[in-house]
N, C-alpha and C positions, 0 to 999 in steps of 0.2 A: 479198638478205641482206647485212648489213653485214658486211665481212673487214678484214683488217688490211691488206688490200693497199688498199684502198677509203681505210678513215680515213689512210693515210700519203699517197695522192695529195689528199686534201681539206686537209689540212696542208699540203702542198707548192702547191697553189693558193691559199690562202686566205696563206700569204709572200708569192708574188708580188703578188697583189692588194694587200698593202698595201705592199708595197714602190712597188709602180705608184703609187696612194693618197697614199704619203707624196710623194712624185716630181712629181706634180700639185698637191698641199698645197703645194708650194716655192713656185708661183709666184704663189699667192693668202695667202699674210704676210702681206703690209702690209693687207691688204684686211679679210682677219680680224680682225688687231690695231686697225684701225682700227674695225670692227661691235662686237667685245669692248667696248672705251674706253666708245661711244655710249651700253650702257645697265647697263656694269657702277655696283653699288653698293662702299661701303668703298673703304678705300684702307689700305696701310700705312704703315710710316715712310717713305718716300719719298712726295711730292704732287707733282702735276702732270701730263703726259702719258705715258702707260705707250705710247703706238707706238712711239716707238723699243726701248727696252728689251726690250718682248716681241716686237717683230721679231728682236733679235738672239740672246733666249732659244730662241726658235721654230726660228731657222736653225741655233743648235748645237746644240738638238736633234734636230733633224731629221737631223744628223751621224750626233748617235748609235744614231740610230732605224736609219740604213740599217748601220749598222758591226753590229748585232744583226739584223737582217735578214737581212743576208750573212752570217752566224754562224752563224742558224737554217738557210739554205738549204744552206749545206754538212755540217750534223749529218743533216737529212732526208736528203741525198744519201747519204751513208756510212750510215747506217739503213735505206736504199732498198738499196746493194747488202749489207746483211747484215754489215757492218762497226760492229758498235756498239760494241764494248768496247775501242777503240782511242782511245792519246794524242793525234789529230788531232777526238774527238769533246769530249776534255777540254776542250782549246783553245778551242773553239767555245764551250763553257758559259763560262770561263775571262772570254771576249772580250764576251759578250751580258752576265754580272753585271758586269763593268766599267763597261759603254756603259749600265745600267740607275744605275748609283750616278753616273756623273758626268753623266746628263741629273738624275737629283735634287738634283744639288749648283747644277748650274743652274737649275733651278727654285728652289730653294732662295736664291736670289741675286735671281732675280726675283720670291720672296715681298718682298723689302723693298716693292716696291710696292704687289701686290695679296694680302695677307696668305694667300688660298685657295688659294695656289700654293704653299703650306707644303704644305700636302696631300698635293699630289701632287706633291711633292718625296720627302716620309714615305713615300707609297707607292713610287715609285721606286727611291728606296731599299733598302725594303723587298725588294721584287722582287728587287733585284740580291743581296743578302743570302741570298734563299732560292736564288735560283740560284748563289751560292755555295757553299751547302750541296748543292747536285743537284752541283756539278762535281765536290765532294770526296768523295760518292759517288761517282760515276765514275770517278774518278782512282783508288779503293782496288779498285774493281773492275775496274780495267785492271789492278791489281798483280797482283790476284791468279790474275786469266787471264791472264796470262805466265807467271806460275808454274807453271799449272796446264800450260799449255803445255809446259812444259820436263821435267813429270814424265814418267816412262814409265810 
């Protein structure tokens, strides 16, 4: 039977996996960016060889990817020992919509080349937006359990 203890360790595995993932993705960049080139179609307003550029897109994303990775795995940690309504879980959302909106803003920099990267800049974005809205829930529900803490 599936328990909440069950889907919290599957979350906490399925972080690391891709923290691991992304960690292994580092060293195969340029490889990538070079297979992408060979049979990508379109191009945006920038022309010519998109390797360099999406190398270096690739690697500050990949920044940000692990800065929300480590975000996530300290929110499951504090969720793990039953610590959820606290300003260190705020943070964590706080840091993950951050690192979601400035890997968009870079992507968003590397649409000039390959226009589809708009995309998934938008969504990026996006993401980091609604997880800003999940922090600011959080954030009013830590108030309010403080509060509620100090009543008698």
């Amino acid at each position: 039977m599936w328990t909440k203890t069950k889907s919290l360790f599957l979350s906490r595995l399925l972080t690391a996996a891709m923290t691991g993932l992304v960690l292994i993705m580092s060293f195969f960049v340029p490889a990538i960016s070079k297979w992408y080139e060979s049979f990508s179609d379109g191009s945006g307003l920038i022309h010519g060889s998109i390797v360099v550029p999406m190398c270096i897109t690739l690697y500050i994303c990949e920044v940000f990817a692990l800065a929300a990775l480590y975000s996530l795995h300290i929110l499951l940690k504090n969720i793990y020992r039953d610590e959820v309504f606290v300003p260190a879980n705020t943070a964590c959302l706080r840091k993950i919509s951050w690192s979601c909106i400035f890997a968009g803003c870079t992507l968003f920099i590397f649409g000039l080349w390959k226009t589809i990267f708009f995309l998934a800049a938008f969504m990026a974005v996006m993401f980091g937006l609604i997880m800003r809205v999940l922090k600011n829930v959080f954030e009013k529900a830590v108030e309010i359990k403080s509060e509620n803490d100090f009543t008698i």
